[in-house]
C-alpha positions in Angstrom: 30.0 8.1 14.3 28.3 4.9 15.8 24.9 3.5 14.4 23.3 0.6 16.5 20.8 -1.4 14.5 17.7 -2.8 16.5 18.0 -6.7 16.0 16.2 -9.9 17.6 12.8 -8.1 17.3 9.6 -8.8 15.0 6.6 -6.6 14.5 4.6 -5.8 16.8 7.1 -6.6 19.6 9.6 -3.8 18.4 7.0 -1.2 18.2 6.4 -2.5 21.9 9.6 -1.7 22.8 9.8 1.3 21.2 6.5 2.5 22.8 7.8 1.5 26.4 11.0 3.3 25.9 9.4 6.5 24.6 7.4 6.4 27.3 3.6 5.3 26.0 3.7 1.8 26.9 3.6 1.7 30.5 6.9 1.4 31.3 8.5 2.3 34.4 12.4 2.0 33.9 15.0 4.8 34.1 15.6 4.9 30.4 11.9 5.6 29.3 11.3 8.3 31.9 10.8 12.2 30.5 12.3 10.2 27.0 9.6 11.9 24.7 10.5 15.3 26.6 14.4 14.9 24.8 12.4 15.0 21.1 11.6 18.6 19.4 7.9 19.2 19.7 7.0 18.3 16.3 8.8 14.7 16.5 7.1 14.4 19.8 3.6 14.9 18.3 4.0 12.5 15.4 5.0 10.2 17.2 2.1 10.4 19.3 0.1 10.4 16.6 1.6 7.2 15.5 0.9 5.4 18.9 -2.6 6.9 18.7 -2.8 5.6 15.1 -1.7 2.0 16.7 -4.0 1.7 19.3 -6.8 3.1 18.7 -6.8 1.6 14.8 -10.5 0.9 13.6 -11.3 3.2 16.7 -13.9 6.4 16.2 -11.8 9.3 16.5 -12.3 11.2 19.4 -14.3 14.7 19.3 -11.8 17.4 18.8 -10.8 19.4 21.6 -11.4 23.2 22.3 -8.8 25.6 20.4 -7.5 27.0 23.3 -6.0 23.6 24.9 -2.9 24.2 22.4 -1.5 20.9 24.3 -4.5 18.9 23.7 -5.3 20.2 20.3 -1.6 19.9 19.1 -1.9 16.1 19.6 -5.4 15.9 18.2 -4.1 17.6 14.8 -0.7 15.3 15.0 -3.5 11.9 14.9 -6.1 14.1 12.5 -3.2 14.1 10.1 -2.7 10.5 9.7 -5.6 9.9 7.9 -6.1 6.0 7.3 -2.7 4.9 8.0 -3.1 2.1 8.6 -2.1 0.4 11.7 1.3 -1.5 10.8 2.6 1.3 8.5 2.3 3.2 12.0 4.3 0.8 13.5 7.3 0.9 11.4 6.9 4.6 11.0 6.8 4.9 14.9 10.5 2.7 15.0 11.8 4.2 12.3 11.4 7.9 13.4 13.0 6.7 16.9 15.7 5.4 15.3 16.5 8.2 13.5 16.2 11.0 16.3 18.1 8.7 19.1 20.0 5.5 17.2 20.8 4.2 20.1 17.5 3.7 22.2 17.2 -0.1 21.3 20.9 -0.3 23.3 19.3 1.6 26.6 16.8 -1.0 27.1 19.2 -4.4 27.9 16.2 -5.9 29.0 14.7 -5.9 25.8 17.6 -6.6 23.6 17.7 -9.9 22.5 20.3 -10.3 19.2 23.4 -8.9 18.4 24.3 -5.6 17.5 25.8 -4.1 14.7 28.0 -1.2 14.5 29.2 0.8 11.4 31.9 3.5 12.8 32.2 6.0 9.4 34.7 9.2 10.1 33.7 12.6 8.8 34.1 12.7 5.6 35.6 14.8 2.4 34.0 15.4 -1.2 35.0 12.7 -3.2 34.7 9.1 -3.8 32.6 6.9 -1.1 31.7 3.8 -0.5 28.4 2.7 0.9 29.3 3.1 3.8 29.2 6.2 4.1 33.3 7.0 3.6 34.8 8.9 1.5 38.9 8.0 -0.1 41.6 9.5 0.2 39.9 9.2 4.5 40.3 5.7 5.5 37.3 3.1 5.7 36.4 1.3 9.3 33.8 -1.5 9.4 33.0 -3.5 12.2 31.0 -6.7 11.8 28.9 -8.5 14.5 32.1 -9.7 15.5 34.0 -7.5 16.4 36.6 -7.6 14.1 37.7 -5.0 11.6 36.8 -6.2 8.2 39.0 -3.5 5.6 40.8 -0.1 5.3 41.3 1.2 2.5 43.5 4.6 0.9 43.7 6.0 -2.5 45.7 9.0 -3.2 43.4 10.1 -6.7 40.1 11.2 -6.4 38.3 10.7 -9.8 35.0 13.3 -10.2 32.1 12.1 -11.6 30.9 8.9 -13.1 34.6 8.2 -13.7 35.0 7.2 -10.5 32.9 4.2 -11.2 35.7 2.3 -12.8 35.2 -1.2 -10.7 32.9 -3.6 -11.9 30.4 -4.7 -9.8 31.3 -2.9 -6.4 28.7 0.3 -5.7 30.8 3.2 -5.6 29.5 6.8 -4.2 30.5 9.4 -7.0 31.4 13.1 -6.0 28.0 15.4 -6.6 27.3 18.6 -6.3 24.5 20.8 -5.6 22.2 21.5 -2.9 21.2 18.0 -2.1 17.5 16.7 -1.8 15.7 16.3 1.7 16.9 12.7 2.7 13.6 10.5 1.8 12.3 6.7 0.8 9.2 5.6 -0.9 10.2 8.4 -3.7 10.1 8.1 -7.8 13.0 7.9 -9.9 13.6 7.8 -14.0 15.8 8.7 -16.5 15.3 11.4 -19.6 18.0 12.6 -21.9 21.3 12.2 -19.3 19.2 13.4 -15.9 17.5 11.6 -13.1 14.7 13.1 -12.1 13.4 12.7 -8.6 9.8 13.4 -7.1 8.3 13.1 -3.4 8.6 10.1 -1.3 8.5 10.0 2.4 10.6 11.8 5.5 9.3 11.7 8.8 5.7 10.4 8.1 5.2 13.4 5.8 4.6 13.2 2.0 6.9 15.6 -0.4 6.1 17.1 -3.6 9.7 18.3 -4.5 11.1 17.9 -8.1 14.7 17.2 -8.2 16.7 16.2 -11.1 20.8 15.2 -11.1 22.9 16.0 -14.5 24.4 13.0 -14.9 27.0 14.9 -17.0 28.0 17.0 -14.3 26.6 15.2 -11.4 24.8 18.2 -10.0 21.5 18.3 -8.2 18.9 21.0 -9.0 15.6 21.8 -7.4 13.1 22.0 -10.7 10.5 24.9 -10.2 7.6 23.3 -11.9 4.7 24.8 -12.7 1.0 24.2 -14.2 0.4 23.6 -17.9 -3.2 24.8 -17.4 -3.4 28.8 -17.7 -6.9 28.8 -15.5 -5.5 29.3 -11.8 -8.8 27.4 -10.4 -7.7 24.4 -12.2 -3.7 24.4 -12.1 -4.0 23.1 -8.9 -5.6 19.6 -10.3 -2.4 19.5 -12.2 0.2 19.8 -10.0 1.5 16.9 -8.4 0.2 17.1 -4.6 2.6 15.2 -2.2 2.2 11.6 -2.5 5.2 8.5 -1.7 5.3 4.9 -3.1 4.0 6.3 -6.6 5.9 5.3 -10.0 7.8 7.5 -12.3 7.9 6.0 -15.7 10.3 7.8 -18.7 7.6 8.1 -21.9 8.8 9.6 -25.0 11.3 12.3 -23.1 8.3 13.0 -20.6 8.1 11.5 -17.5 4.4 10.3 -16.5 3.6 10.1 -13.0 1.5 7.2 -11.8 -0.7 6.7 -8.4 0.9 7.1 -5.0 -0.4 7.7 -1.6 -1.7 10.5 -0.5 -3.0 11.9 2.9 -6.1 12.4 1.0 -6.4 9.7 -0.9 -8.6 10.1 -4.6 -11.2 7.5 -5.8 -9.3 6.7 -8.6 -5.5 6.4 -9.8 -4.7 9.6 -11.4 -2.1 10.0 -14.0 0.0 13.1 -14.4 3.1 14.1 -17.3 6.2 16.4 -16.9 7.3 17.9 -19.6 11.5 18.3 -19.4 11.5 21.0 -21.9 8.9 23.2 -20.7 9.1 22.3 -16.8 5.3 22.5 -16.8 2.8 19.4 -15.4 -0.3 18.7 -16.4 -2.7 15.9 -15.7 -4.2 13.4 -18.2 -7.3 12.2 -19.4 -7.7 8.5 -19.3 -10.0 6.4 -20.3 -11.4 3.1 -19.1 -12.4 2.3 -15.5 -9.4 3.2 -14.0 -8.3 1.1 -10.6 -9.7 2.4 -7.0 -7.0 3.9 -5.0 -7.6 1.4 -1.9 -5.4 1.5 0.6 -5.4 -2.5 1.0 -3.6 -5.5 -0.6 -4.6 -6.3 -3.8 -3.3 -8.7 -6.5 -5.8 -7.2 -9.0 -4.2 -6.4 -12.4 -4.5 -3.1 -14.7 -2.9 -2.2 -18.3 -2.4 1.0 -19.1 -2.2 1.6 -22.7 0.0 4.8 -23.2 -0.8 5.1 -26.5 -4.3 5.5 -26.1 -4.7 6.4 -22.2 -7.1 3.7 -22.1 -7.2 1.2 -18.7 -7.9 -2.3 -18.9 -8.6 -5.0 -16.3 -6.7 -8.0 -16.4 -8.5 -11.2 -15.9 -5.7 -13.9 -16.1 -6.1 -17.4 -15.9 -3.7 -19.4 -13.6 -2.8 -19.0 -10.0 -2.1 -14.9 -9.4 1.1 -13.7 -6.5 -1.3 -13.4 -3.5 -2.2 -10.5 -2.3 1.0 -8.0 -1.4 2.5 -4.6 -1.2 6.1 -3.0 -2.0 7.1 -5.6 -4.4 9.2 -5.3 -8.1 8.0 -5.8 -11.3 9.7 -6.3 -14.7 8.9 -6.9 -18.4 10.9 -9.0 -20.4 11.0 -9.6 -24.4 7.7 -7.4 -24.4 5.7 -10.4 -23.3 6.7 -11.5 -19.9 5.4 -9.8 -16.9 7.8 -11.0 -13.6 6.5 -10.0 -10.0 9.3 -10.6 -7.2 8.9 -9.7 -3.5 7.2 -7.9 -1.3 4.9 -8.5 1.8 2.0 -8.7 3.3 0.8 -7.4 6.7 2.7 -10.6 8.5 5.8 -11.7 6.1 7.8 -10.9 3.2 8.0 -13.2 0.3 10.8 -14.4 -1.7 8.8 -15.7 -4.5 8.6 -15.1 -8.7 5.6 -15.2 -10.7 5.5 -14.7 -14.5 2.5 -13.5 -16.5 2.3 -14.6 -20.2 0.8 -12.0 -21.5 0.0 -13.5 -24.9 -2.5 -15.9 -23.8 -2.9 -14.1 -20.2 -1.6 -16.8 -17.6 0.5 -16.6 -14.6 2.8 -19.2 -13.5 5.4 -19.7 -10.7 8.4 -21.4 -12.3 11.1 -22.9 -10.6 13.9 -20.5 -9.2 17.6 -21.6 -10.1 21.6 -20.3 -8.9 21.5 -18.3 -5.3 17.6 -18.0 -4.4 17.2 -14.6 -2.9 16.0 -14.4 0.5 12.3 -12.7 1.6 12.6 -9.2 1.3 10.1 -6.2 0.8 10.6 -2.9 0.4 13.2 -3.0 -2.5 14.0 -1.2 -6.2 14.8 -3.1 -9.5 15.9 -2.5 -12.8 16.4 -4.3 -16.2 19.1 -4.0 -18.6 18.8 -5.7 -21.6 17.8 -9.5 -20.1 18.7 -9.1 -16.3 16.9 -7.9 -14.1 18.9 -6.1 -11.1 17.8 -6.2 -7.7 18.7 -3.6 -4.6 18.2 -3.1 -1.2 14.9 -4.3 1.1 13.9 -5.7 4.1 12.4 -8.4 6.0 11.2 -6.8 9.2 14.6 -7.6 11.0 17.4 -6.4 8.6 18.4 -4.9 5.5 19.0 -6.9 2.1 23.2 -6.4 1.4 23.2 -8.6 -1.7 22.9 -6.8 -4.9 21.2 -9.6 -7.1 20.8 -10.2 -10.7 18.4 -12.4 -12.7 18.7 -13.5 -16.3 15.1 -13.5 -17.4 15.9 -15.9 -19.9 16.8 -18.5 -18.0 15.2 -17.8 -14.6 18.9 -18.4 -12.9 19.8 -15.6 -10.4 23.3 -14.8 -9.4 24.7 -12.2 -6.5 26.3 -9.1 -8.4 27.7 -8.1 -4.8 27.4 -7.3 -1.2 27.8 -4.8 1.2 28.8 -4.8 4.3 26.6 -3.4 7.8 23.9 -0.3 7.8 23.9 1.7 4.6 22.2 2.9 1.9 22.2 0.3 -0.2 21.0 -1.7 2.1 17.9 -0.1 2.5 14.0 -0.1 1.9 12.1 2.6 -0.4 14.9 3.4 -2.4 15.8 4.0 -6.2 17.2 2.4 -8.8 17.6 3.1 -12.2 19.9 2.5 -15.5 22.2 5.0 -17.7 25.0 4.5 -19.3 28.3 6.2 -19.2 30.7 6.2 -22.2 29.1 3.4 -23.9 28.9 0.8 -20.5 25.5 0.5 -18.7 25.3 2.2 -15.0 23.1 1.5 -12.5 22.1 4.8 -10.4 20.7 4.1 -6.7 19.0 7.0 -4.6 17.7 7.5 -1.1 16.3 4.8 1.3 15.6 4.1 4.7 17.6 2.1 7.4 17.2 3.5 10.2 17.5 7.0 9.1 16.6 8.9 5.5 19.2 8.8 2.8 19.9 11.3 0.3 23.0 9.7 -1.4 23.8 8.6 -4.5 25.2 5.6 -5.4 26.6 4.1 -8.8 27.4 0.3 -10.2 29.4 -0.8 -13.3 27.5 -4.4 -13.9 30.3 -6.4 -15.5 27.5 -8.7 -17.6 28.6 -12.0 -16.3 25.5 -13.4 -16.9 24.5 -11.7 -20.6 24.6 -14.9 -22.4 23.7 -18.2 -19.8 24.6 -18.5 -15.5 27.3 -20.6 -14.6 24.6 -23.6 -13.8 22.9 -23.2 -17.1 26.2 -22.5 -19.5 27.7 -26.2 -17.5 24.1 -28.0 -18.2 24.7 -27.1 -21.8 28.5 -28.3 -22.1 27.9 -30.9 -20.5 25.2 -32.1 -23.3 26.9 -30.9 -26.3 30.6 -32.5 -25.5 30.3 -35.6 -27.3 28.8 -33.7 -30.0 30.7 -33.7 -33.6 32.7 -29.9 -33.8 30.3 -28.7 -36.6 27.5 -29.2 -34.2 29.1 -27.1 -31.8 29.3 -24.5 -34.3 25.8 -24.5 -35.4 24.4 -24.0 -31.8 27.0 -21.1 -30.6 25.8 -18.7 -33.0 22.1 -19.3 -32.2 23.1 -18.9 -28.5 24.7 -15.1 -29.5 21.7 -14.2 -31.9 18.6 -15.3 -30.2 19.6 -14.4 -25.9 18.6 -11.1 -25.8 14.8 -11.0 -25.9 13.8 -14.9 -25.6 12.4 -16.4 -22.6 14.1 -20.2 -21.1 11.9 -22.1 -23.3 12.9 -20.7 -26.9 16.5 -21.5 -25.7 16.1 -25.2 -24.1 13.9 -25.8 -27.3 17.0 -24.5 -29.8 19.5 -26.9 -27.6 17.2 -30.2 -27.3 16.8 -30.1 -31.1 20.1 -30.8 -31.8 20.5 -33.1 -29.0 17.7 -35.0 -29.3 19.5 -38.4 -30.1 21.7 -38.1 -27.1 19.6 -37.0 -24.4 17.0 -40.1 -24.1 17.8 -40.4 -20.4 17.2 -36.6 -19.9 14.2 -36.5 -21.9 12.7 -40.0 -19.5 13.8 -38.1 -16.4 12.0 -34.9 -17.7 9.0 -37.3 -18.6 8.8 -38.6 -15.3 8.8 -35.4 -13.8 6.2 -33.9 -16.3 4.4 -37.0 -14.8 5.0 -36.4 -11.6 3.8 -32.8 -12.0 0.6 -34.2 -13.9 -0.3 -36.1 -10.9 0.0 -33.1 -8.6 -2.0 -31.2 -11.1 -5.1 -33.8 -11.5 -5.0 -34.0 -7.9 -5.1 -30.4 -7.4 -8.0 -30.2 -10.1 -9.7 -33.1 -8.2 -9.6 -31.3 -4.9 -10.8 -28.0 -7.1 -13.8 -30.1 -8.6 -14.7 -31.5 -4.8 -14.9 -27.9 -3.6 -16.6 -26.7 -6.6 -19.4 -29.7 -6.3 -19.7 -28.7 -2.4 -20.2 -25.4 -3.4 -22.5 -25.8 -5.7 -24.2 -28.0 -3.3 -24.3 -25.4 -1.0 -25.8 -23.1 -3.4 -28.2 -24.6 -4.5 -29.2 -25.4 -0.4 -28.6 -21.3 0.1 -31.3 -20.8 -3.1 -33.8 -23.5 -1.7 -33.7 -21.7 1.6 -34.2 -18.3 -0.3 -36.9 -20.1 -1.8 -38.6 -20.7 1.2 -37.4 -17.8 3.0 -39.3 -15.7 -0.4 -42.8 -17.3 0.3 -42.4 -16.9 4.5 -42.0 -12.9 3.1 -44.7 -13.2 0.9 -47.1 -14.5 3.9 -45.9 -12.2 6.7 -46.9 -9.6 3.7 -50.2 -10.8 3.4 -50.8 -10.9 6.8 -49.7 -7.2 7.2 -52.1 -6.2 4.7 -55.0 -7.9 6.8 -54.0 -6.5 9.8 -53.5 -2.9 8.5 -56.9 -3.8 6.4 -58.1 -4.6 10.1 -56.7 -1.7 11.6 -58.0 0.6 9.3 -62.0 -0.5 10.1 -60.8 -0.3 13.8 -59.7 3.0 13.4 -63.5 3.7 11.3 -65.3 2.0 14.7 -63.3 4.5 17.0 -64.2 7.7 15.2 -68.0 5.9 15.1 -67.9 5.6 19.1 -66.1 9.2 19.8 -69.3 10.4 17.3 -72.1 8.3 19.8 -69.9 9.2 22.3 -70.4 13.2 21.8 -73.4 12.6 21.4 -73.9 10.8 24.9 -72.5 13.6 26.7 -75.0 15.4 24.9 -77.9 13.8 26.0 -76.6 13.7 29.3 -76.5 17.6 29.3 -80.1 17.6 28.4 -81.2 14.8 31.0 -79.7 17.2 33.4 -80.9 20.3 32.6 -84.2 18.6 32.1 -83.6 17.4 36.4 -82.8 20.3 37.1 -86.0 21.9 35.9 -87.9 19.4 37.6 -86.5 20.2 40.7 -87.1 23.8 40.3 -90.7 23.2 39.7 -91.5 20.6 42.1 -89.7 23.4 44.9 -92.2 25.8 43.3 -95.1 23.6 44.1 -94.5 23.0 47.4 -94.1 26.7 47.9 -97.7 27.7 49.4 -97.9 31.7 48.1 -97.8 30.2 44.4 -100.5 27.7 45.5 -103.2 30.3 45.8 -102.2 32.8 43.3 -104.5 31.2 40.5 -102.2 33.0 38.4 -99.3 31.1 39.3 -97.3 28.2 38.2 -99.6 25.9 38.4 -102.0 28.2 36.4 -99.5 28.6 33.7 -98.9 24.7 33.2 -102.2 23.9 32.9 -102.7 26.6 30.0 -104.8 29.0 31.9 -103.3 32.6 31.6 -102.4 34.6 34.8 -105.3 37.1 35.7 -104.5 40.8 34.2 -104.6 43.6 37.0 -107.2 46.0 36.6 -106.5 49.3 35.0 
């Protein structure tokens, strides 16, 4: 089988190219034409839902459409169900998907290709030992590099089951396992407990997973773990119960396993923190206390402490300059005081750099990197054992990491355990790593992954501990200063070199050597001076430029609080003036119902005035009437008082 790995291409342009060939970008070429008609209906949908995610990010979502468009409201339910993705997860989500349902869509758009590309041919293979490639012995091994060229076959004619197949050093090999194995995934939780990995959700396809898997490292068999709620009261098992959730941590605590954060397609306000109980395969969620962190779905570079003895958060306020803000990163503690940050990435890049928290006095610090300086990568898994710290797998946005790396905490030096060659698990993003140990020598276990499709393998390292005591760079920096030393001297320092590695930092160790070679290492100690100068100058012109931007902000406050000043008493006079006018607008309002009052009354007096004219119109009509004239009991009779004349009886 042939897998083609997209090169030459960045965020977004990729995902632009993806679109175009799926057929959402525009594009009118053969290759992208009726292309979304070749994926299953539920591929087809997410990855709709994806685009929609992209381009309409920040976007209202649109009303939802009437149940009985099933083609309408199918694609409205695919988008509904993102959530807040946000929008560059949705790009590499988007790729990623495509990749894995046609590998080779990146090589049916030559007009878009711009690198090279790299095939891994792997035959079918057997039970039994593999490489990461994919191949399995006694079946022989292809790789083809960029080149061209076959790089190695190999044949063995004994298979060796189990963890006893690991018996390289340094070289990842792929044990035999049994079992029904896990849903292929990345972005998933791994730790160890009494001789079994234990495995929960992570990420396939865009959708979360809340399955508990565990592999006896004894046997190497996986098992699906039926877990179940601790709480008796059905309406609240539910709150126990892990719900499905990726790029969470799985931390071994006293033979339980606790369960930290995650995302979630509905995310909580807070981090929650669950605990699996091995023995009684039951979950149940804990109460902490403190102000626990927001579960944001941004970069941060916020810190919190969880104290597991007390389930008590804290909030880290460090001094120093903090890792900027950043996502899928590794993290490691060292001789229970050191707190080391590597990776990770933010929206744009990856980073390659290390940051150390004291956390006796609470400080961060960068210090200098030393031996092979790892490249930018994001995405990948670490492990300690003892004082290195193993690195695995990432990404920068183009390619997968190959190089297994290594660095001695104590010394800060790193060093490349090994590498493997074209697209495999190992070289992948969101996958696992985590330490055992098999008849008395350490083991490092890998899991899962993404690079270009979902892994479910399992993959195992025999570290050889090159770098246990000092690197290469740092043992020759020492030899060099103690070989004019008397043989005595020698002696005294070794010992301290074997009792004091494990658990101190760089600086117990330099401190131990340059105080037995303090007479001979004047010119070291004026070239350190000069440097400690050097880095004083930086420093006072750093806090220099800090103390200018403090004074212009303070400037600028106290300008901001004049204005507010100023802008306080304008307030206070427009409010005085509204209570006149409403003060004048009230009497108004008095004077209006005064004149509506005159005014009834007017029309009144009009009705009067007229029914008074019209009287006086009737009786001067009477008066020129001449019957009424003569009767002297008439009108005229009866206005001037004198009584009409009675008839006579």
């Amino acid at each position: 089988m042939a897998v083609s790995a997209s090169s030459g291409l960045a965020y977004p342009e990729k995902f632009t190219a993806a679109a175009a060939y799926v057929g959402f970008g525009g594009s009118q070429n053969s290759s992208s034409i009726g292309a979304i008609s070749r994926f299953p209906n539920d591929v087809a949908l997410l990855l709709y839902g994806l685009y929609q995610q992209v381009r309409l990010s920040g976007l209202a979502m649109s009303r939802k459409p009437r149940a009985w468009n099933a083609v309408e409201h199918g694609k409205w339910t695919s988008w509904d169900g993102l959530g807040n993705l946000a929008s560059t997860e949705a790009m590499r989500l988007f790729v990623k998907i495509l990749e894995e349902e046609d590998p080779a869509w990146y090589s049916r758009t030559p007009e878009l290709v711009e690198g090279p590309i790299v095939d891994v041919e792997m035959n079918v293979t057997k039970p039994g030992l593999r490489l990461p490639d994919g191949n399995s012995h006694p079946e022989p091994i292809s790789i083809i590099a960029e080149s061209g060229n076959m790089l190695e076959t190999q044949d063995k004619d004994v298979i060796l089951e189990g963890l006893a197949a690991v018996s390289i050093y340094d070289q990842w090999i792929g044990p035999s396992v049994s079992g029904k194995y896990p849903k292929p995934r990345y972005k998933h939780g791994a730790a160890i407990v009494q001789d079994k990995m234990y495995v929960f959700g992570g990420n396939h396809n865009g959708r979360y997973l809340n399955d508990l898997q565990v592999l006896d490292l004894k046997t190497l068999t996986w098992t699906k773990v039926e877990a179940k709620s601790a709480v008796e009261d059905s309406s609240l098992s539910n709150t126990a119960v892990p719900v499905s959730c990726a790029g969470h941590s799985l931390v071994s605590w006293e033979n339980k396993i606790l369960l930290v954060a995650g995302h979630l397609k509905n995310p909580s306000e807070y981090v929650t923190v669950r605990e699996f109980d091995p023995q009684t395969l039951q979950w149940s969620k804990l109460n902490t206390h403190g102000k626990a962190p927001d579960e944001k779905r941004s970069l941060l570079n916020d810190l919190h402490i969880l104290d597991l003895e007390t389930m008590t958060w804290n909030e880290v306020d460090a001094i120093g300059q903090p890792p900027s803000p950043r996502m899928d990163h590794t993290a490691a503690i060292h001789a229970e005081r050191y707190l080391l940050i590597f990776g990770g990435a933010s929206y744009a890049t990856c980073f390659s750099d290390l940051h150390v928290l004291d956390l006796k006095i609470m400080e961060w610090s960068r210090p200098k990197q030393q031996g092979v300086i790892p490249a930018p990568r994001a995405g990948h898994a670490g492990t300690t054992i003892g004082e290195n710290w193993f690195i695995v797998g990432g990404g920068d946005n183009k390619n997968g990491i190959s190089e297994t790396l290594v660095l001695n905490m104590s010394t800060l030096v790193w060093s490349v355990v090994t590498a493997v060659q074209g697209r495999v698990p190992i070289a992948s993003e969101g996958l696992s790593l985590v330490a055992s140990s098999y008849t008395g020598e350490d083991i490092l276990l890998s899991f899962g992954g993404y690079n270009g499709r979902y892994c479910n393998d399992v993959y195992a390292l025999k570290p050889s501990h090159k770098t246990t005591l000092q690197s290469k760079i740092f043992e020759e920096s020492v030899a060099e200063s103690v070989a004019g030393l008397p043989t005595n001297a020698t002696r005294d320092i070794e010992p301290e070199l074997d009792t004091d590695q494990d658990g101190k930092v760089r600086e117990i160790v330099m401190d131990s050597i340059d105080s037995r070679l303090k007479a001979r290492t004047e010119e070291t100690y004026e070239q350190q001076l000069a440097n400690l100068q050097g880095e004083k100058e930086e420093l006072a012109m750093i806090l220099s430029k800090e103390q200018s931007q403090t004074s212009q902000l303070k400037q600028e406050l106290a300008e901001a609080a004049t204005q507010n000043s100023e802008l306080m008493k304008e307030l206070q006079s427009i409010r005085s003036q509204l209570a006149a006018e409403q003060s004048r607008c009230f009497k108004l309002e008095v004077d209006v119902a005064e004149m509506r009052q005159k005014l009834q009354t007017v029309e009144s007096l009009q009705n009067e005035v007229e029914l008074l004219r019209r009287q006086k119109a009737a009786l001067e009509q009477a008066a020129m009437t001449p019957t009424q004239k003569q009767g002297s009991g008439g009108v005229w009779g009866w206005l001037a008082g004198t009584p009409p004349n009675k008839p006579s009886p």
